[in-house]
C-alpha positions as CSV (number, residue, x, y, z in Angstrom):
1,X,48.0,19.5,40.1
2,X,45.4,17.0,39.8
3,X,42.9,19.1,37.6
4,X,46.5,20.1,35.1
5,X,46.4,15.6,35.2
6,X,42.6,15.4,34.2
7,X,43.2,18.0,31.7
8,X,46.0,16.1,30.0
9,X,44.6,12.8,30.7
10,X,41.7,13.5,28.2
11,X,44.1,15.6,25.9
12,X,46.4,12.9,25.5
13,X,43.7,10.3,25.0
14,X,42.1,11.7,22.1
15,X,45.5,12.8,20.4
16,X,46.4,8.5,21.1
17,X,42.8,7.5,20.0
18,X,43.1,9.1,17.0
19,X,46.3,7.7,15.7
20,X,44.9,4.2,16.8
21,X,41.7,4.8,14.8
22,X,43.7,6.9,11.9
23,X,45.9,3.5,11.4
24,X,43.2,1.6,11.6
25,X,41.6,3.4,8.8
26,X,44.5,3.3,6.8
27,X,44.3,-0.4,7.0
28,X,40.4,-0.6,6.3
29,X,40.0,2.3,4.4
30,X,36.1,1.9,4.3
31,X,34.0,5.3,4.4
32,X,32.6,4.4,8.2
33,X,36.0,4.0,9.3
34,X,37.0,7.8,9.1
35,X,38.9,8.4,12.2
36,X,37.1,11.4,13.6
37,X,33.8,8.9,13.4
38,X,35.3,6.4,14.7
39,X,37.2,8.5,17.5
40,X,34.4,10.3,18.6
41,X,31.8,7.4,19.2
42,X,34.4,5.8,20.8
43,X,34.9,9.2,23.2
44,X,31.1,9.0,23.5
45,X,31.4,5.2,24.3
46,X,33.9,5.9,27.6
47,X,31.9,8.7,29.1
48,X,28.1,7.4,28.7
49,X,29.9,4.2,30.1
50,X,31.3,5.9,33.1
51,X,28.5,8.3,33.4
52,X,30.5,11.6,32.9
53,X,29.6,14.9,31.3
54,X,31.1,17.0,28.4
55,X,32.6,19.3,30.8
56,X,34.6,16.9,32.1
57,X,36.5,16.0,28.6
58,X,36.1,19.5,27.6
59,X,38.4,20.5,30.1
60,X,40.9,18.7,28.2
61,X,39.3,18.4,25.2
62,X,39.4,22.3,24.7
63,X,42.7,22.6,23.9
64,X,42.2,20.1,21.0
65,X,39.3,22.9,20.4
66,X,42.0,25.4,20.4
67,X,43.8,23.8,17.6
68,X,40.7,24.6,15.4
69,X,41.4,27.8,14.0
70,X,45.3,27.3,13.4
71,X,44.0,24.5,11.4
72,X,41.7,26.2,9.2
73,X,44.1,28.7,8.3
74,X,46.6,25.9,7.7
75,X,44.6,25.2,4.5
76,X,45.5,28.2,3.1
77,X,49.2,26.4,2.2
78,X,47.0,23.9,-0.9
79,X,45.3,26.9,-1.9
80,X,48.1,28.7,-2.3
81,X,50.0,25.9,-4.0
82,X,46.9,26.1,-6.5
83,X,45.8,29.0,-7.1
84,X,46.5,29.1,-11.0
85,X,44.1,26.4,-11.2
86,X,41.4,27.9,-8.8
87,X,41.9,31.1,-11.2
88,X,41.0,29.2,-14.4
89,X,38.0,27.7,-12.3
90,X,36.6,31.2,-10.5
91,X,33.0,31.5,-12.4
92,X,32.3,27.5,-11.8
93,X,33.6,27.8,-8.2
94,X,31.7,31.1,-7.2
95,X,28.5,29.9,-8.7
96,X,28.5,26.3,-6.6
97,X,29.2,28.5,-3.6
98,X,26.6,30.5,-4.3
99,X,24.3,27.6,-4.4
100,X,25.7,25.3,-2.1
101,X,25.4,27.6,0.5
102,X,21.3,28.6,-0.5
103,X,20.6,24.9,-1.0
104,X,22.1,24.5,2.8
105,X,20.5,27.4,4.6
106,X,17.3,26.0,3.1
107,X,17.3,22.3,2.9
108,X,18.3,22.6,6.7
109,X,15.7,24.9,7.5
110,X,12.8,23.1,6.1
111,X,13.8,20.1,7.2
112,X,13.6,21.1,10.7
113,X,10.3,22.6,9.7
114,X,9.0,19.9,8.8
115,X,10.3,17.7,11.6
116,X,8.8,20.1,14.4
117,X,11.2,21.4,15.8
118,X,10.9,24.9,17.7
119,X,12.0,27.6,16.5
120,X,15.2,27.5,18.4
121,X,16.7,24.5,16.2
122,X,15.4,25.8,13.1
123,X,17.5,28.8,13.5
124,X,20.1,27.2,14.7
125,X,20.2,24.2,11.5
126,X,21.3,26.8,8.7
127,X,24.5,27.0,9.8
128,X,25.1,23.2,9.7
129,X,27.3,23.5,6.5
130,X,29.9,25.9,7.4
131,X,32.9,25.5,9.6
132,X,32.3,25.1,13.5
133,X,33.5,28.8,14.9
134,X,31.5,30.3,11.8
135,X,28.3,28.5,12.1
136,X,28.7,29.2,16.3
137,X,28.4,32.9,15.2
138,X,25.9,32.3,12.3
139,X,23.7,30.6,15.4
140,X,24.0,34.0,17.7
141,X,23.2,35.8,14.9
142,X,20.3,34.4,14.1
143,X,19.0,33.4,17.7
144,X,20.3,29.7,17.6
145,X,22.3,28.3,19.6
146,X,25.8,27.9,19.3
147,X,26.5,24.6,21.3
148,X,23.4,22.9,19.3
149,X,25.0,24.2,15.8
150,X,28.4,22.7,17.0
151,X,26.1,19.4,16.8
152,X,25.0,19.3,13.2
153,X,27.7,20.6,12.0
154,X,29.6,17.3,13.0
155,X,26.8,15.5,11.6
156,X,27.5,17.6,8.3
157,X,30.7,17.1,8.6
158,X,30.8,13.7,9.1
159,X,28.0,12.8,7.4
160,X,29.3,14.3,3.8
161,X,33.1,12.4,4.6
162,X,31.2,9.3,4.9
163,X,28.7,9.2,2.1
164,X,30.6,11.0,-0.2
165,X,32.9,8.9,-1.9
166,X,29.4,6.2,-1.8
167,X,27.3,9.1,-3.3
168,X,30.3,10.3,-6.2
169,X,30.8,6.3,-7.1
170,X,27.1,6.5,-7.4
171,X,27.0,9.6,-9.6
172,X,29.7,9.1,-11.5
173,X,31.6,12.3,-10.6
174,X,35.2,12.1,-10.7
175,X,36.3,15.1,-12.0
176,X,38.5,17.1,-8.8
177,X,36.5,20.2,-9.0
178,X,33.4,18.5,-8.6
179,X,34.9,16.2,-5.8
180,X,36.4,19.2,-3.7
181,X,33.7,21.8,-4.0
182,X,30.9,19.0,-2.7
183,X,33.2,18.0,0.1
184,X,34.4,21.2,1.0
185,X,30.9,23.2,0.4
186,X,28.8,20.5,2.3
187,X,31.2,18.8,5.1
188,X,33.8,22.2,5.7
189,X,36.6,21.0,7.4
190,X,36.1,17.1,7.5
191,X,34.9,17.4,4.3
192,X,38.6,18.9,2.9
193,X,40.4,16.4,4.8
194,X,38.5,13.5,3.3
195,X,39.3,15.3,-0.4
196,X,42.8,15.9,0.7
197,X,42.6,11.9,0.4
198,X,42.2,12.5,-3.3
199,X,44.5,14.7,-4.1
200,X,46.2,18.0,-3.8
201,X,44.0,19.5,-6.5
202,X,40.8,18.2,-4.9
203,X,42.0,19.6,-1.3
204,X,42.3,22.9,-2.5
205,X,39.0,23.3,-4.0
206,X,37.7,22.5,-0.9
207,X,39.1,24.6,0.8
208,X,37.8,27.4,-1.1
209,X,34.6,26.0,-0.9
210,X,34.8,26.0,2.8
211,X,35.8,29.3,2.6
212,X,33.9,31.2,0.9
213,X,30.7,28.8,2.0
214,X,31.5,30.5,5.1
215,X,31.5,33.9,4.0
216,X,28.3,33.6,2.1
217,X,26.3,31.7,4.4
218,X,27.3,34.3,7.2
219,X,25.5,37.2,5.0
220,X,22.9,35.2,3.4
221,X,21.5,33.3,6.7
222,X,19.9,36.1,8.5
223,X,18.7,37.4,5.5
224,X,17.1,34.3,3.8
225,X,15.7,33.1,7.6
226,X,14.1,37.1,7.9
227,X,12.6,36.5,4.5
228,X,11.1,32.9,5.2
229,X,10.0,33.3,8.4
């Protein structure tokens, strides 16, 4: 009975945390205040403060994990609703997927290169811009490891949701295919919920970008790391 409490205790927490941190972002809808940043550092906050491990909230945590793949799927329903457009769009969609996915095998790569990393994280850093249970797999594939890729691809993740809008302002992109292929191509999942803020057009682009970014960085990775290795 008391380990079915601790499970639900750290369920229930992050489900209340994040519609604390989702209103608050509604209020101050500022790029930093994304609610899965803001949620998570908070998470990371209560267990460096009492001095308990990721097992601990993983044992609730997990069934949040669970949710994961449902959720992907779910994004099929904006594709759907768009796939007209996404026809009209197939050659400019299929060659930023293309490159998207080279551009992050390789810019992750040589970063870590260059950095010093061993060779585990450098195998493990080219699956940083796909979805988490794809790059887990990309990581075994490769001879990463899984609970490391899990790691960057948050920071992907998050990382793209935050600087995105800052970097499109910047650029001067407005145009929705341009919008939801870089979110969806570069931050997966977090990415195609911050263009969902957009629009429908823009969330449905992404998710095809997500998509198929996974698909292509799960054939190209071990071939591109064999070949510059």
């Amino acid at each position: 009975m008391l380990v079915v409490f601790h499970m639900l205790f750290w369920f229930l927490l992050t489900l209340i945390l994040y519609v604390i941190f989702r209103r608050l972002y509604q209020l101050l809808p500022y790029p930093f205040m994304i609610p899965v940043l803001t949620c998570t550092v908070f998470l990371v906050f209560i267990l460096t403060s009492f001095d308990l491990s990721y097992d601990v909230y993983f044992s609730g945590g997990q069934w949040i994990d669970a949710l994961l793949g449902p959720a992907i799927v779910a994004l099929a329903f904006p594709l759907y609703q768009q796939r007209k457009l996404i026809s009209k769009y197939k050659v400019e969609i299929l060659a930023t997927v293309l490159t998207s996915s080279i551009l992050g095998i390789l810019t992750g790569y040589w970063l870590a290169l260059m950095s010093g990393y061993n060779e585990l994280i450098t195998s493990t850093i080219i699956s940083k811009n796909v979805t988490t249970p794809v790059a887990m797999e990309v990581a075994r594939m490769t001879g990463g490891e899984p609970a490391i890729a899990v790691i960057f691809v948050m920071i992907a993740g998050i990382g793209g949701a935050v600087t995105g809008p800052w970097l499109f302002n910047i650029i001067g992109i407005s145009n929705f295919l341009g919008i939801g292929m870089a979110l969806g191509g570069a931050s997966h999942a977090i990415g195609t919920a911050k263009a969902l803020e957009y629009g429908e057009e823009e969330a449905a682009v992404s998710s095809v970008g997500l998509g198929l970014c996974a698909l292509c960085v799960s054939v190209l990775a071990p071939i591109i790391l064999t070949w510059i290795s």
